[in-house]
BALUMTI-491049 format. One line per field, with one value per residue (C-alpha): x, y, z; residue number from 0; residue in three letters. Coordinates in nm, 2 decimals, padded with zeros to 4 digits. Layout:
// BALUMTI-491049
east	X, ...
north	Y, ...
up	Z, ...
num	NUM, ...
residu	ALA, ...
// end
This chain:
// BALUMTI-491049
east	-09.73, -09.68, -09.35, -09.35, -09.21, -09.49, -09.82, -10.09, -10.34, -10.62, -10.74, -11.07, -10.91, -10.93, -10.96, -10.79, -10.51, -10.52, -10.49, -10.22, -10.01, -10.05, -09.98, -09.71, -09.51, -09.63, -09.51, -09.15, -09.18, -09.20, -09.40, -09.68, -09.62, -09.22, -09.39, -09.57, -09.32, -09.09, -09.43, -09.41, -09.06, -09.05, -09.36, -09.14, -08.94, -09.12, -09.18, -09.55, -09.63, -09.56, -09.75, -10.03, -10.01, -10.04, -10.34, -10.53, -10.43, -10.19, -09.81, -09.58, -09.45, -09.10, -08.92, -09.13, -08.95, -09.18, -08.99, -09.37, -09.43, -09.12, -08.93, -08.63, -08.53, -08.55, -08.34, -08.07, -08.05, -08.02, -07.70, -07.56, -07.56, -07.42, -07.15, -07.08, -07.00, -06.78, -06.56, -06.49, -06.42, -06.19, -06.02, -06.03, -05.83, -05.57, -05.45, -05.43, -05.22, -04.97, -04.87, -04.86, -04.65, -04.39, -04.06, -03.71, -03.40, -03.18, -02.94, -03.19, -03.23, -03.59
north	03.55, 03.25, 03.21, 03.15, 02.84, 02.70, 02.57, 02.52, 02.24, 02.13, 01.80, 01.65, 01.38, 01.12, 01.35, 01.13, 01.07, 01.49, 01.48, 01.25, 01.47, 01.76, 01.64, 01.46, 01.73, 02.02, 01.82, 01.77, 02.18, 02.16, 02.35, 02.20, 02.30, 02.16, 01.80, 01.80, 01.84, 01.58, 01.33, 01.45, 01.37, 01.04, 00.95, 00.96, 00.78, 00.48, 00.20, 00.21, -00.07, 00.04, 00.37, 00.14, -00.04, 00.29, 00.39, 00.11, 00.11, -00.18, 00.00, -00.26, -00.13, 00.05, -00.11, -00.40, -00.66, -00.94, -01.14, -01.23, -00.84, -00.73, -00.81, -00.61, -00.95, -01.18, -00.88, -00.91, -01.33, -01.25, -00.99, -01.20, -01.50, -01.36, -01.15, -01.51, -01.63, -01.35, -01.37, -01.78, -01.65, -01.39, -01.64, -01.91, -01.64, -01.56, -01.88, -01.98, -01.68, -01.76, -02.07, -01.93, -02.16, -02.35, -02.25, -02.43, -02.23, -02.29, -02.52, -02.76, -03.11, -03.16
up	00.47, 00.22, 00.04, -00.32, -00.30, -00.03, -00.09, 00.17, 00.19, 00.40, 00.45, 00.69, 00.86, 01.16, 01.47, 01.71, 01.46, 01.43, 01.81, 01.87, 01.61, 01.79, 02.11, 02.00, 01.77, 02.08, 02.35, 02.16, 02.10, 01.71, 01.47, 01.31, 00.97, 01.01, 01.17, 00.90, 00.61, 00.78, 00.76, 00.36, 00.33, 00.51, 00.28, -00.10, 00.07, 00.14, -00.14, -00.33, -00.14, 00.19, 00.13, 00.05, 00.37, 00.54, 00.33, 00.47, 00.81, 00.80, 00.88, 00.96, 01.40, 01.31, 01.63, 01.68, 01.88, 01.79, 01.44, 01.33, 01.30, 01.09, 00.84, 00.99, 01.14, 00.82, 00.65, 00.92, 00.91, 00.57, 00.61, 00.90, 00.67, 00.38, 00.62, 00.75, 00.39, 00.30, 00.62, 00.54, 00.14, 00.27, 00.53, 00.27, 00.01, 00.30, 00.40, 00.03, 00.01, 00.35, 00.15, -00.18, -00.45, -00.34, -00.51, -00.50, -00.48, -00.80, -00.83, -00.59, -00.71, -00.84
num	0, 1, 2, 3, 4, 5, 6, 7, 8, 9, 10, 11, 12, 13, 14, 15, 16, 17, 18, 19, 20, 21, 22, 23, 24, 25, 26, 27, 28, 29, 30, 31, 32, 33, 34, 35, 36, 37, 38, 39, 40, 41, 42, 43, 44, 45, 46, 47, 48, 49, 50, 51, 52, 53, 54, 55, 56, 57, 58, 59, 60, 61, 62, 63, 64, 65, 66, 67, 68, 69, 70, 71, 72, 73, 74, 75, 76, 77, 78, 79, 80, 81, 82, 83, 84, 85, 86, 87, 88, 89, 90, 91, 92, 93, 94, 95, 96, 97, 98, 99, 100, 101, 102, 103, 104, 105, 106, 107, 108, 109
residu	UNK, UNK, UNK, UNK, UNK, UNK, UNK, UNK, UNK, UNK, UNK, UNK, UNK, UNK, UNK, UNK, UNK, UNK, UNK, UNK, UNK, UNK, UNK, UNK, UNK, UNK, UNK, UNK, UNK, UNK, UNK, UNK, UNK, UNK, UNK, UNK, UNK, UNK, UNK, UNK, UNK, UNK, UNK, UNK, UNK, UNK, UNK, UNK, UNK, UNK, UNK, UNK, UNK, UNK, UNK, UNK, UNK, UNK, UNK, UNK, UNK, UNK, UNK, UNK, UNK, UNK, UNK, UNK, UNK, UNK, UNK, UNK, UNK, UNK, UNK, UNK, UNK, UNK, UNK, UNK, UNK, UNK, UNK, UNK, UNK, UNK, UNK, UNK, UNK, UNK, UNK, UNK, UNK, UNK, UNK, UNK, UNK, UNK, UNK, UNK, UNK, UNK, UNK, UNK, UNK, UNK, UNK, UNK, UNK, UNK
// end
């Protein structure tokens, strides 16, 4: 019996896509109806134009290995390059720091 807070839809879709789903949530010993809300919740989290991409059959490969097929590997040039940066700021501000001013004890000829 359905919850009050549940809602059931149907939907005709790709059979073989249907298939693999089964098999796949089945074989990991998970309910259908839990495989599926997971699917629902890691759709709101992808981008508008990511979803699109799915809707037409053009999902960029999660763990791709090949550069060409994912921008995983331009976003983490992009964060080694910047963490690269920081490190020589922060070493730059520290050994500024170890020599600080230079101050003469009083009563030192100038």
């Amino acid at each position: 019996m359905r919850r009050k807070n549940q809602k059931s839809f149907g939907v005709d879709i790709d059979s073989t896509l249907a298939d693999e789903f089964s098999d796949q949530y089945e074989s990991r010993g998970q309910k259908k109806f839990r495989a599926l809300e997971g699917a629902l919740r890691l759709w709101l989290t992808l981008s508008p134009r990511e979803q699109t991409d799915w809707i037409n059959g053009k999902p960029m490969p999660v763990y791709s290995g090949n550069q060409a097929d994912n921008e995983i590997f331009q976003d983490l040039a992009k964060l080694a390059d910047d963490f690269a940066a920081v490190t020589e700021k922060i070493q730059k501000n520290e050994s500024a720091r170890k020599k600080g001013p230079q101050t003469r004890k009083q009563g030192e000829p100038q």
